[in-house]
C-alpha positions in Angstrom: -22.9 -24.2 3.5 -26.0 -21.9 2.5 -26.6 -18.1 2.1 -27.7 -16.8 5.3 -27.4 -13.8 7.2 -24.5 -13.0 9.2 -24.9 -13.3 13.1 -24.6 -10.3 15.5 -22.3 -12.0 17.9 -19.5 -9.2 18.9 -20.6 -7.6 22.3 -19.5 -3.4 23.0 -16.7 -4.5 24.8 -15.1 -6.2 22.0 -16.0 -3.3 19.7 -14.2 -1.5 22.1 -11.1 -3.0 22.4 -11.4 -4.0 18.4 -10.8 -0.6 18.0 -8.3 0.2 20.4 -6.6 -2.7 19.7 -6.2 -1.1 15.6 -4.5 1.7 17.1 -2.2 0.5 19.9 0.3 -1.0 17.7 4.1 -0.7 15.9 3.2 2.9 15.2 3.0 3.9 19.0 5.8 1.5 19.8 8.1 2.0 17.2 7.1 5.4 15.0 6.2 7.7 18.3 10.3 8.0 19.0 11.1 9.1 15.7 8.5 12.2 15.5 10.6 13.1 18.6 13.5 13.3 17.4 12.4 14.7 13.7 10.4 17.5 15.1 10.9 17.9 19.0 8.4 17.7 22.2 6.8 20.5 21.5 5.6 19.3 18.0 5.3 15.8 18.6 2.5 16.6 21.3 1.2 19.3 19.3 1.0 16.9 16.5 -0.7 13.8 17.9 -2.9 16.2 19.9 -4.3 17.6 16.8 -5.0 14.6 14.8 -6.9 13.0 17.9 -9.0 15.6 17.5 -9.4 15.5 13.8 -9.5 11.6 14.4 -12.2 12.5 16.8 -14.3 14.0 14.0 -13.9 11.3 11.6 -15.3 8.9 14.5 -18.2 10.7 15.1 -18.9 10.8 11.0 -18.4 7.2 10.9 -20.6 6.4 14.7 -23.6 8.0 12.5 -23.2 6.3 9.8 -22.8 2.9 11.2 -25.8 3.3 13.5 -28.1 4.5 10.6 -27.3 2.0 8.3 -25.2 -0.9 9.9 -23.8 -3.7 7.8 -21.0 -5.9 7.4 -18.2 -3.9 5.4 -19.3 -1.1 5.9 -17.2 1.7 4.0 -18.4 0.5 0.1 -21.8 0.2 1.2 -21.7 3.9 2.6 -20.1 5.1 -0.8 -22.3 3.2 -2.7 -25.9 4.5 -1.1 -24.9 8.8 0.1 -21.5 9.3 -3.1 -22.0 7.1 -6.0 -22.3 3.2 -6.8 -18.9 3.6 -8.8 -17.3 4.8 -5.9 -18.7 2.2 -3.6 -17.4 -0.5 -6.1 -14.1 1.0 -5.9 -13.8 2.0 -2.3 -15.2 -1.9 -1.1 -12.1 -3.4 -2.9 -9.7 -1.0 -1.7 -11.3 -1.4 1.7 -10.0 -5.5 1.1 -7.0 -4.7 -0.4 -5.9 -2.4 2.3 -6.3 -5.4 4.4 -5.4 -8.1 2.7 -1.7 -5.3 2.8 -1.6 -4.4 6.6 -2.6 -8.4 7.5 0.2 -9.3 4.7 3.0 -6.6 5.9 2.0 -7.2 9.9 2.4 -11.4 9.6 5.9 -10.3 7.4 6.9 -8.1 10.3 5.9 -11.0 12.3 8.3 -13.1 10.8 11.1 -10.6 11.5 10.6 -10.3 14.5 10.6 -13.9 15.7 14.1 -13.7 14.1 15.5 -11.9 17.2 15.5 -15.5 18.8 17.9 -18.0 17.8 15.5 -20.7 17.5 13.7 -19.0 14.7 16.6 -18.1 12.8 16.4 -21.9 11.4 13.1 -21.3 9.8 12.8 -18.9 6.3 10.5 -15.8 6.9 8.7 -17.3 4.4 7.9 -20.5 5.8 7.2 -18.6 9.3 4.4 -16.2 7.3 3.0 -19.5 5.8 2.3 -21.4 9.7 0.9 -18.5 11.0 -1.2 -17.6 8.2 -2.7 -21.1 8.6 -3.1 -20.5 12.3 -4.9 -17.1 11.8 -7.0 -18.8 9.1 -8.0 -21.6 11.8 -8.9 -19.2 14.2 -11.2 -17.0 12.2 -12.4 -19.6 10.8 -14.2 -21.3 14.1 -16.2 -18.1 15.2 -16.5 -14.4 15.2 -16.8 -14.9 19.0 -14.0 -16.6 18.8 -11.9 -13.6 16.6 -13.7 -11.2 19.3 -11.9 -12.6 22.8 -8.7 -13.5 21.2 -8.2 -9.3 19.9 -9.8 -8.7 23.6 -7.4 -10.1 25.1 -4.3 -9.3 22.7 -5.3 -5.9 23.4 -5.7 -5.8 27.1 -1.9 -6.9 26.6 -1.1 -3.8 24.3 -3.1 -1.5 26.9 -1.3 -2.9 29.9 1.8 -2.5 28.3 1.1 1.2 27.5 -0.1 1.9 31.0 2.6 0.3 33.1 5.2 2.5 31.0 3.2 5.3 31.7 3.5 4.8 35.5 7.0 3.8 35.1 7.2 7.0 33.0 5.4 9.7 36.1 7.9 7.6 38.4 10.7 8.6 36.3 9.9 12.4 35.7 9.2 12.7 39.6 12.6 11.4 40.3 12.6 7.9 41.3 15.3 7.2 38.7 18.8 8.3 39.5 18.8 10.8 36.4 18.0 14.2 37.8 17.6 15.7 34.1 14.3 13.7 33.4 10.6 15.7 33.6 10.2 19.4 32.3 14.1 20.1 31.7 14.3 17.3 29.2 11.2 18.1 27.8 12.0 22.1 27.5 14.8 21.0 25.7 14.0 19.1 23.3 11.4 21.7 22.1 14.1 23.6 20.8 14.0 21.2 17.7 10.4 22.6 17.5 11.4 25.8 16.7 13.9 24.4 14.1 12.2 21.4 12.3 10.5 24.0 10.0 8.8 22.4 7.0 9.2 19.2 9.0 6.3 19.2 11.5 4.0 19.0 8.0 5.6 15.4 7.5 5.3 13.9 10.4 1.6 14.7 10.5 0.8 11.9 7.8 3.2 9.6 10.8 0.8 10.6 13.3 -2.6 9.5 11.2 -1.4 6.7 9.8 -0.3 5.6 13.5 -4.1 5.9 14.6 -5.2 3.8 11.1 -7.7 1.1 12.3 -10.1 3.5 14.3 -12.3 2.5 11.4 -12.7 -1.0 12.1 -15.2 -0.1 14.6 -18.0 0.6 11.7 -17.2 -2.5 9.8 -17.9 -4.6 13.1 -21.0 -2.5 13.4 -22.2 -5.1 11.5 -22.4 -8.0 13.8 -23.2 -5.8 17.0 -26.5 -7.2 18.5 -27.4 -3.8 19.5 -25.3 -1.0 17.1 -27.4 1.6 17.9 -26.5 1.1 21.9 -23.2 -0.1 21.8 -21.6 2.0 18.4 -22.0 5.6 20.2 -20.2 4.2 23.6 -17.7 2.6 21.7 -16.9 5.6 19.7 -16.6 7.9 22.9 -14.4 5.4 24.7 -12.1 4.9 22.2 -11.8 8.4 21.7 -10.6 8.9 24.8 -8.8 6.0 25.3 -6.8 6.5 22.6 -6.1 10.4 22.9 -4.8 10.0 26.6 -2.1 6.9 25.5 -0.8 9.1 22.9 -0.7 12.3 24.3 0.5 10.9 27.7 2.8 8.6 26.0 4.4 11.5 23.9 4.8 14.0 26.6 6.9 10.9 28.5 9.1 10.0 26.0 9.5 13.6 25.5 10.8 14.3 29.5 12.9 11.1 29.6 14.7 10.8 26.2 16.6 13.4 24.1 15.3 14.3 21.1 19.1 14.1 19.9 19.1 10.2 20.2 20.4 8.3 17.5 18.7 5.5 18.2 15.1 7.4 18.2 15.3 7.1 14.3 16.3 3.3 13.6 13.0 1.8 13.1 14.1 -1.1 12.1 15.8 -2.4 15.4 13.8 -2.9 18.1 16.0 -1.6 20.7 15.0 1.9 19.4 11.3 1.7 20.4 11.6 4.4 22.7 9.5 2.2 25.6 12.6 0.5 25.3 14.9 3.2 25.6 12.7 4.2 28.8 13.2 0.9 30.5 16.9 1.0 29.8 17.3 4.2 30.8 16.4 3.0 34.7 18.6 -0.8 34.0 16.1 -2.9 33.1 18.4 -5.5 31.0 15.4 -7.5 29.9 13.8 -4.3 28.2 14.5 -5.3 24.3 13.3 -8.9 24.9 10.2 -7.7 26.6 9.2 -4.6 23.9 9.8 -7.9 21.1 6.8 -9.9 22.6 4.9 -6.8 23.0 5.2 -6.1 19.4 5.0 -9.5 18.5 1.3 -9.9 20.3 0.7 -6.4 18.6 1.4 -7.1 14.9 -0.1 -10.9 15.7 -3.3 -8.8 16.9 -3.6 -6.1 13.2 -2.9 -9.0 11.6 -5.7 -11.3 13.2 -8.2 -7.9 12.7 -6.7 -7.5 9.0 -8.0 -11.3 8.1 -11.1 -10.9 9.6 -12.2 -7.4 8.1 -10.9 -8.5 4.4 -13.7 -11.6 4.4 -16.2 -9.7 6.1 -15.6 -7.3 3.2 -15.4 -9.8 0.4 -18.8 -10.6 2.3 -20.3 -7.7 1.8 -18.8 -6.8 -2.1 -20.7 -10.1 -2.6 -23.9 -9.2 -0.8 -24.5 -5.7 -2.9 -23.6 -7.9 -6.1 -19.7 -6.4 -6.6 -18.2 -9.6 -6.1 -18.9 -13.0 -7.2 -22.0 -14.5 -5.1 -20.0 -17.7 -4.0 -18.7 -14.7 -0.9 -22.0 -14.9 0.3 -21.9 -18.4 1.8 -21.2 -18.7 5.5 -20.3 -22.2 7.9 -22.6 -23.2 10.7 -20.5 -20.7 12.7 -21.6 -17.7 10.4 -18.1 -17.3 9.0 -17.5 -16.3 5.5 -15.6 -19.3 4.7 -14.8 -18.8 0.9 -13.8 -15.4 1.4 -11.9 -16.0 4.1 -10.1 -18.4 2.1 -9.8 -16.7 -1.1 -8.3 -13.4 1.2 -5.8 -15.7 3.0 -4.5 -16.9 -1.1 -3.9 -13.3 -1.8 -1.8 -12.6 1.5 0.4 -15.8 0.2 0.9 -13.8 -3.2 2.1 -11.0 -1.0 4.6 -13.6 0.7 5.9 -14.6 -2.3 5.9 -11.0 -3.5 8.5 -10.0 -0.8 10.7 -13.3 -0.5 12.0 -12.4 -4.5 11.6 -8.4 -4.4 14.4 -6.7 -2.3 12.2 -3.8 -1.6 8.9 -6.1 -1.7 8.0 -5.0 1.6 8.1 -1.1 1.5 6.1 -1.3 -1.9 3.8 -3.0 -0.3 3.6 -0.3 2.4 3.8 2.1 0.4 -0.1 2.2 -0.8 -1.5 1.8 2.7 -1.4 5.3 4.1 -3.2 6.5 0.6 -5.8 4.2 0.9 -6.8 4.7 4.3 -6.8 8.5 3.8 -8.8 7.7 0.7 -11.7 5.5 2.8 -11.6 8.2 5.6 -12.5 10.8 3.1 -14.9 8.7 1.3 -16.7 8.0 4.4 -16.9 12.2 5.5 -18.4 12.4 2.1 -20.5 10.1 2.6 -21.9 11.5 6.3 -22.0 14.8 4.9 -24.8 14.2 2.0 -26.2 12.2 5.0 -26.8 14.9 6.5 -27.8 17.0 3.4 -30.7 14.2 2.6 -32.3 14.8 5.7 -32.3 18.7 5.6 -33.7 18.3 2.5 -36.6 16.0 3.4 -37.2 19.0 6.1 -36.5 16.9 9.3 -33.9 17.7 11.5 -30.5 14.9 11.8 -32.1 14.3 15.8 -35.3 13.1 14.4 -33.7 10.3 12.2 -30.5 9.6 13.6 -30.1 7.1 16.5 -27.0 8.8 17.0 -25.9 12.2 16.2 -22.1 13.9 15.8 -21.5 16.7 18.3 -19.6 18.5 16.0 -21.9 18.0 13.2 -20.9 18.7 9.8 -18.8 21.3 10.4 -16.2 18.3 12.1 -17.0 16.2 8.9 -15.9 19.2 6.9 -12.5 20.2 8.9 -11.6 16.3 9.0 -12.1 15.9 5.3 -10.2 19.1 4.2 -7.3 18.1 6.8 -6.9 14.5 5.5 -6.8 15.7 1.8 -3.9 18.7 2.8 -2.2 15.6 4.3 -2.6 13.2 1.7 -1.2 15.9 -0.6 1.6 16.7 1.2 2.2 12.7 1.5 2.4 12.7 -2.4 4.6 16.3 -2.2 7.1 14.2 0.3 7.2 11.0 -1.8 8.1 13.2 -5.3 10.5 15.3 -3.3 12.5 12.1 -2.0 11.5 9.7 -4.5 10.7 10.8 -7.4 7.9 10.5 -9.9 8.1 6.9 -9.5 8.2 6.5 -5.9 4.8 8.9 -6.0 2.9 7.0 -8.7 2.4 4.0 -6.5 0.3 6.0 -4.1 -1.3 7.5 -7.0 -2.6 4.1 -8.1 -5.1 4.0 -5.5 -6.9 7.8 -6.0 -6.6 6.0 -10.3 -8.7 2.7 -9.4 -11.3 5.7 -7.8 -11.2 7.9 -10.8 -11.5 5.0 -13.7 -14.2 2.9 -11.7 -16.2 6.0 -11.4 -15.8 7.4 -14.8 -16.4 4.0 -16.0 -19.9 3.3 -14.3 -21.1 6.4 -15.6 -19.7 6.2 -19.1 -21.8 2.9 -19.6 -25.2 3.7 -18.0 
């Protein structure tokens, strides 16, 4: 192995479906029936509506950002040149650590899941984690090509999975089932909890962002785009657009066909309550919970396949601006990060271990995602902004530099920033009020790292 430069191998229709594929997972299956029932049709539209717009923002921020200065892990190396280097140091290893957690938490889930069969029951979650760890590793390990068609192709299977409920879901509210309450009625309905939930539709709002977490893995694949000032601006669009009409759609459906008053909207933990499911039983399709499993199987197999390949590119890139050890640096014939790769997969085993001898191992382990990600979204408006600010104050216009340019401007960037830092407050409000102080300092560990590593770098200049 030698220090070279990573190949641009990833094509605009992986990028594409990279980034759809983030999004289209256990938070649309799963999550989506319980902000029904918590706050209603009305709200739970309302809600997703207004974060895909407020996602929207954030993917234009991030679109210029990754065609003016595109490189492999991206979000440190942002921080770094437009905020501070003490905040790109901090925000690049929470950037990896937020992987190395969702690839850890997704191939736990993973585990669970296969536990629904008999067959698997014979096998320890642990030992389950471990083989498919190695078989991720082997995977990523061959190609980026290689990681590219396999989260294609795991995603078309998300995306057709989504659509044929949709249809299934039209069919349904214009009467093809036998129940003659489904379409507007049920949906009317169930906006009276709308009008009640109150305080509640502020905490669902953090359910709906965290649900679209991984739009941001289009910038860090920015990186290895042939063309990233062709294909990043389509890609960004697209998934836009994508993604707003599966949510929205897919809320206003289960909305019309199942009542907000469900029980089983609100056990999470069983798949029988993803409310696809409850659609297909609804119209007596026996087979539905076994089908939804291997949908959410291939769906949590897919985040954790992107969250193994984003944590080495990023250990890549920590390396490359000289945050990390320089041994991260060196790439296989193939133009893999192969130590990093490696040393991220060691860490996902600690998280393994972590959860088989810690009773609520795997909700602490949850527990810091949501923080981080709003923390990197934030960081990366920031970042975009004094972007922006830079150029005005060379006197050229953002047109003139920019391959690509935000519609919205700053003026997104700045509504998109404010709104993830109300959220992320009132995540912290939520986990005090139902927690306690201690439940709230582990998503207060995160914002810490920030502080210290910044206060640090500048204390020893």
């Amino acid at each position: 192995m030698a220090n070279q430069k990573m190949e641009r191998n990833l094509q605009a229709r992986h990028i594409s479906m990279i980034a759809i594929g983030g999004c289209i997972g256990t938070g649309l299956f799963m999550a989506s029936g319980a902000v029904v029932s918590k706050v209603g049709s009305y709200g739970a539209v309302l809600t997703y509506a207004l974060i895909g717009v407020i996602i929207y923002f954030l993917m234009a921020s991030i679109g210029e950002l990754a065609t003016f200065y595109p490189v492999s892990g991206s979000f440190g190396s942002y921080a770094t040149r437009f905020i501070d280097p003490g905040l790109g140091f901090a925000i690049g290893w929470l950037y990896w650590i937020l992987w190395i957690l969702v690839a850890s938490v997704d191939i736990i889930t993973l585990s669970k899941i296969l536990h629904y069969w008999e067959f698997f029951r014979q096998f320890s979650s642990f030992s389950i984690c471990v083989t498919f760890l190695i078989l991720l590793y082997l995977l990523n390990l061959i190609s980026v090509k290689v990681f590219g068609e396999i989260e294609y192709w795991i995603t078309i299977i998300k995306v057709i999975t989504v659509v044929v409920f949709l249809i299934v879901g039209i069919a349904i509210i214009f009467g093809v089932s036998s129940n003659p309450e489904a379409g507007l009625p049920t949906f009317i309905k169930n906006g009276d909890k709308t009008l009640s939930a109150g305080i509640g539709l502020f905490g669902v709002l953090s359910t709906a962002a965290f649900s679209f977490g991984g739009t941001e893995i289009v910038a860090v694949t920015a990186g290895e785009s042939p063309n990233p000032k062709e294909t990043m601006p389509k890609a960004v669009k697209q998934v836009f657009w994508r993604i707003l009409i599966f949510y929205i759609a897919t809320m206003f459906i289960i909305s019309s066909i199942v009542s907000a008053d469900d029980a089983r909207l609100l056990d999470t933990n069983n798949v029988t309550a993803s409310p696809f499911t409850i659609v297909f039983q609804n119209i007596g399709l026996g087979f539905a919970a076994m089908i939804m499993n291997v949908v959410i199987l291939t769906s949590v197999l897919s985040a954790a396949n992107s969250g193994m390949y984003v944590s080495s590119r990023q250990l890549f890139s920590l390396s490359s601006h000289k945050y990390g050890p320089k041994i991260f640096k060196e790439l296989n014939s193939n133009s893999v990060p192969t130590i990093a790769l490696s040393f991220s997969s060691v860490f996902m085993v600690v998280c393994f271990i972590f959860e088989r001898y810690n009773p609520s191992g795997y909700y602490m382990l949850l527990s810091m995602v949501g923080i981080i990600v709003m923390i990197i979204w934030m960081a990366s408006l920031v970042s975009q902004i004094r972007l922006r600010k830079a150029i005005v104050k060379q006197g050229k216009t953002a047109e003139e530099v920019l391959p690509y340019t935000a519609k919205t401007g700053v003026v997104g960037s700045y509504i998109a920033l404010f709104s993830f830092a109300i959220i992320t407050i009132l995540q912290l409000v939520s986990d005090y009020i139902t927690g306690g102080f201690l439940q709230m300092s582990y998503n207060l560990v995160c914002p810490l790292i920030c502080l210290i590593t910044v206060s640090y770098t500048h204390l020893t200049l």
